[in-house]
N, C-alpha and C positions, 0 to 999 in steps of 0.2 A: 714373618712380617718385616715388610724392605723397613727401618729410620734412615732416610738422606737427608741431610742437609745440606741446602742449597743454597745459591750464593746472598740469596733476599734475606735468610735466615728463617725461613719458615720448614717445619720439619715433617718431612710427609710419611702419615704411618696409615695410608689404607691398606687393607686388603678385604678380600669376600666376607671373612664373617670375625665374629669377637665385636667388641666394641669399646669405647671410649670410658676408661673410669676415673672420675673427678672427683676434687672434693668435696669429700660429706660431714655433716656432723648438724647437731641440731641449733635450734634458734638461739639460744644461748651460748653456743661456741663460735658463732658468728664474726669474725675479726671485723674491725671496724672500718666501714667504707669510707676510703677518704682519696680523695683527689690524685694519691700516689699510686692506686692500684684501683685504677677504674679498668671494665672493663673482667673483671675477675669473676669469677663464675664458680657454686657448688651448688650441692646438693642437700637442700634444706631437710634431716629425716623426719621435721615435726613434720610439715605438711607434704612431703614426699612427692616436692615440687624441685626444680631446677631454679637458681637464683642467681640474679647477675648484679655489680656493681654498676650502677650509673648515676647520670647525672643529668640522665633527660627530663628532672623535674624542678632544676635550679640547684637541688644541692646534691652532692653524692648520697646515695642511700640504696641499698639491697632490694630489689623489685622481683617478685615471677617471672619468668618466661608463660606464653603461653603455651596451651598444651602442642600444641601442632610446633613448637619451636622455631617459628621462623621471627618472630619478634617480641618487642616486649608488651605487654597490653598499660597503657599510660592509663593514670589514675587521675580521671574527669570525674568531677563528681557536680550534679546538678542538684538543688535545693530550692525547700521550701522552709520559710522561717515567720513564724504567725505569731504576735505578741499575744500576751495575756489581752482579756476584754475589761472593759470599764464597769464599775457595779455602778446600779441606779441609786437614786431618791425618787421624787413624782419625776422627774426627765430620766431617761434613759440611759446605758452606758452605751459609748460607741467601740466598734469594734477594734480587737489591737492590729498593729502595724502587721502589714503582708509583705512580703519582699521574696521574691521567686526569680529563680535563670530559666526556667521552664520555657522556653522557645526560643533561649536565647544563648549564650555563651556560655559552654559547661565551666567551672572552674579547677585548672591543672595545679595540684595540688603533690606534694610529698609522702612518698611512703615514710613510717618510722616516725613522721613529724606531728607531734600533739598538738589537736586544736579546739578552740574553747568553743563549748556546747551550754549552753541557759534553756531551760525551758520556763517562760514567765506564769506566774501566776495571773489570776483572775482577780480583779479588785471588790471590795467587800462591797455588799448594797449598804445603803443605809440602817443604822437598826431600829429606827420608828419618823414616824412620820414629821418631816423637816427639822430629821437632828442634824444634818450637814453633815453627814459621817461618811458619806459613800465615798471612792478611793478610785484611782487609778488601778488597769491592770500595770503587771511589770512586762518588763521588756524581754525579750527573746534574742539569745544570739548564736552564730555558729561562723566562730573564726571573726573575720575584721567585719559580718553583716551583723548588725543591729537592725530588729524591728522596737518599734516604740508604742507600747503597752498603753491603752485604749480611753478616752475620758472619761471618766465618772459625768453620770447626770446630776441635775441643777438641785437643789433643795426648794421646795416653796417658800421657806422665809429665808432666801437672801443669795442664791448664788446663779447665776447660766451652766451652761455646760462648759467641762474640761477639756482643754486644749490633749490632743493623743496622738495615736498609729490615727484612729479615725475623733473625731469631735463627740462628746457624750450633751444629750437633751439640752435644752433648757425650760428650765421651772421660774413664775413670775418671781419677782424682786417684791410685789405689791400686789393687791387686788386690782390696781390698772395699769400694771406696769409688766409688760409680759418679759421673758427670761430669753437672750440670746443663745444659740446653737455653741457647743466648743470648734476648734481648727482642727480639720486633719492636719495630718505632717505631710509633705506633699513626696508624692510616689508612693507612700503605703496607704493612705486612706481617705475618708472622706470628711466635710464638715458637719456637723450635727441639726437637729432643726429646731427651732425656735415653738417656746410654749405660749399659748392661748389663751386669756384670759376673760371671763364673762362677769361684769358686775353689776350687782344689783341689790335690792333692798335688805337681800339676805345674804348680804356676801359675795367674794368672788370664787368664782367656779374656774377651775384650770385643766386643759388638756398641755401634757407635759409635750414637749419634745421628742421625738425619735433619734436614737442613736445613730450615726451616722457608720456607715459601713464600709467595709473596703472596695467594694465597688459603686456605691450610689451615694447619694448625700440621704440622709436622714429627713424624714418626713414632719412638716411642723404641726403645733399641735392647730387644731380649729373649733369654733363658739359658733354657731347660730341660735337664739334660742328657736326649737326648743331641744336641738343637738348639741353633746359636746364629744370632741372626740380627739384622741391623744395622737398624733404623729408617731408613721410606720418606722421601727427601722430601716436603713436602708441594707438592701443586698450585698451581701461580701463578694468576692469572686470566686471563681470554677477553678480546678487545677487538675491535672492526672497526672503526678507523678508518682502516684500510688500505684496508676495503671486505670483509674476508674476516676472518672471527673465527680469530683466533690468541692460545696461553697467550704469555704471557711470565710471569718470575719465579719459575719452579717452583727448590724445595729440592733441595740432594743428598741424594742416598741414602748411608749408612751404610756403613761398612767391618767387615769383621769380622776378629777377631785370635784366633786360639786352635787347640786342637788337642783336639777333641772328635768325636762322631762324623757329625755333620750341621749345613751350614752356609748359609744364606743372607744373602747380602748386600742391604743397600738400595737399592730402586730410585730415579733419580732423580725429581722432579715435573715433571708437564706445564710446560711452560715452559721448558724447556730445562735441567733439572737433572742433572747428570752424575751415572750408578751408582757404586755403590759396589762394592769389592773384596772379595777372601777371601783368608785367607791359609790352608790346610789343614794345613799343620804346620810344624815349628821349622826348617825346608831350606828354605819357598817363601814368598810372598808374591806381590804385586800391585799396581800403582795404580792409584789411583782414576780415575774418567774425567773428561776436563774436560766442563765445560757447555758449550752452543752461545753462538758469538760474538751478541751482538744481541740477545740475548734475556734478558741480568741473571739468568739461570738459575745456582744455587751449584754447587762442583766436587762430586766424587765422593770418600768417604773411600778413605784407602787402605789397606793392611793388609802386616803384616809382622811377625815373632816379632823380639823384643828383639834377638837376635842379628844377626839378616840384617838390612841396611842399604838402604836405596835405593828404597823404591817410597814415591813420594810420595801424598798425597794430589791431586787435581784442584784444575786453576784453574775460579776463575769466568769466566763469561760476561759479555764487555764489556756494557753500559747499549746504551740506541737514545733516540732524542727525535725522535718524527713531532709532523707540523702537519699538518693540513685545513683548508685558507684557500679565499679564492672563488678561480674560475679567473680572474676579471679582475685577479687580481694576480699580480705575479712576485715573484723575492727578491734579492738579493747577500750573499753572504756576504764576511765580512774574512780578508784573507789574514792568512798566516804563523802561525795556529794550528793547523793541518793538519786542517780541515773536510771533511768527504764526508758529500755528498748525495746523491739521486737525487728525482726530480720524475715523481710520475705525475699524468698529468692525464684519463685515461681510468675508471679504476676507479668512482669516486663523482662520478657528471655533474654538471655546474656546480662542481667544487672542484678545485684539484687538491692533492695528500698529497705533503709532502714531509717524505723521511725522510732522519736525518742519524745516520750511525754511526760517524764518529771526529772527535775534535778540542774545539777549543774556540774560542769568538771570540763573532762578532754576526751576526746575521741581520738585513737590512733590508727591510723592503713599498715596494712601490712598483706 
């Protein structure tokens, strides 16, 4: 084999066969990439990958080659980030905050570089009828996005619905005084709808509010005698970057309270929004349903006469935070926050989606 060095200084060792041997050692013998030796290249034995210094992601940091070796594969990563859902009372919880780059701008991101992962919970329902206890979901985050965890529905003695990702029910303030819808936050959700109220010699009769969802506003409640009947959740949105369009975010549906002669309760919203109950007279009642885990879908209101105690409203539906990153990358996550993941690498070729639905900490590329 000719080594010439020539006058550029670059040093020419082909010949027909043999090949190039660089340096190797594993991820832990790694020397650190910094600004002085960009451009330096080994051979990683963990993953029995080619790896090069650069700086094509803002900071120096060690990336793959791809397999074909003619560049590097840049680490885009697209997300979806679904807040916890609102738990009811009689009004509904509204769905938690949605926030997605799904058709829109992947975000270029750093190998080696940790970044902060939440997955929110789901807020409690009420635990009996107008104790005022139902809760916010919490919020969901991944890196500098924040969604904002869902409003809890209204109480029949004294509250509207909570300001959220989406706005939870409202339940009267009085027997003639019906209960305001909560605010979305705007880009993640919707506002909630407003509850009904019928009064008469025996009292007021209430259809709660519908949780408001991340794609529709939240349905109000409404009184004819001799129907009553609780406002729909509203619909959350569609997403596929699982590979397969699925709602998340959907509102609860509405609880109804009264004793009239025809009753319907609110349905939840696509998206995992738990129904709403009925309670048909001053003996029974109902609770509301909870929303689906993963899906930031709000609870279901519940329903119950003043008297009889104990059917709560529905919890929300815990948050979820997927990633679609290339498949030449993996992850680690940091312990002791109590993270869960799962890693598909089949569904969407060349990526793989990983989806993370409890916990809290950091996710790393690598």
């Amino acid at each position: 084999m000719a080594l010439t060095k020539v006058s550029t200084g670059v040093v020419d060792m082909s010949q027909d066969t043999g090949g190039l041997i660089i340096a190797k050692g594993t991820t832990a013998q790694q020397p650190t990439c910094t600004a002085a030796n960009l451009g330096s290249i080994r051979e990683n034995t963990d993953e029995n990958k080619v790896e090069v210094c650069t700086a094509g992601g803002g900071t120096p940091a060690w990336q793959f080659l791809e397999e074909a070796g003619t560049s590097i594969v840049p680490l885009t990563v697209q997300y979806l980030v679904v807040a916890g859902g609102g738990g009811a009372d009689l009004g509904a919880g509204g769905g938690g905050g949605y926030l997605t780059n799904i058709g829109g701008t992947a975000l270029s991101l750093n190998a080696a570089t940790p970044y902060t992962v939440t997955v929110g919970g789901g807020g409690s329902g009420a635990s009996s009828y107008a104790s005022n206890t139902a809760t916010n979901g919490s919020d969901s985050t991944f890196n500098s996005i924040t969604s904002t965890g869902g409003g809890f529905g209204g109480s029949s003695f004294g509250s509207a619905g909570a300001t959220g990702g989406s706005g939870g029910g409202g339940a009267p303030f009085a027997s003639s005084n019906p209960g305001s819808g909560g605010l979305g936050t705007s880009g993640q959700g919707s506002n909630g709808g407003a509850s009904a109220t019928y009064a008469s010699a025996n009292g007021g009769f209430y259809g709660g509010g519908g949780g408001g969802g991340a794609g529709a506003l939240g349905g109000n409640g409404t009184v004819s005698s001799p129907t009553l009947t609780g406002g729909n959740g509203g619909n959350g949105l569609q997403n596929n970057i699982t590979g397969t369009n699925t709602y998340y975010a959907g509102g609860g549906g509405g609880g109804v309270h009264g004793d009239i002669s025809s009753y319907t309760s609110g349905a939840g919203g696509s998206g995992g929004g738990g129904n709403g109950a009925i309670q048909p007279s001053s003996s029974g009642g109902a609770a509301g349903s909870n929303a689906i885990a993963n899906t930031g879908g709000g609870g279901g209101g519940g329903a119950s006469y003043q008297t009889v105690g104990g059917f709560a409203g529905g919890t929300g539906g815990s948050g979820v935070v997927i990633l679609r990153y290339p498949d030449a990358y993996s992850t680690q996550l940091s312990t002791g926050g109590g993270l869960i993941s799962a890693v598909d690498s089949t569904s969407v070729p060349g990526y793989k989606i990983e989806t993370i639905t409890a916990g809290s900490g950091t996710i790393t590329f690598a």
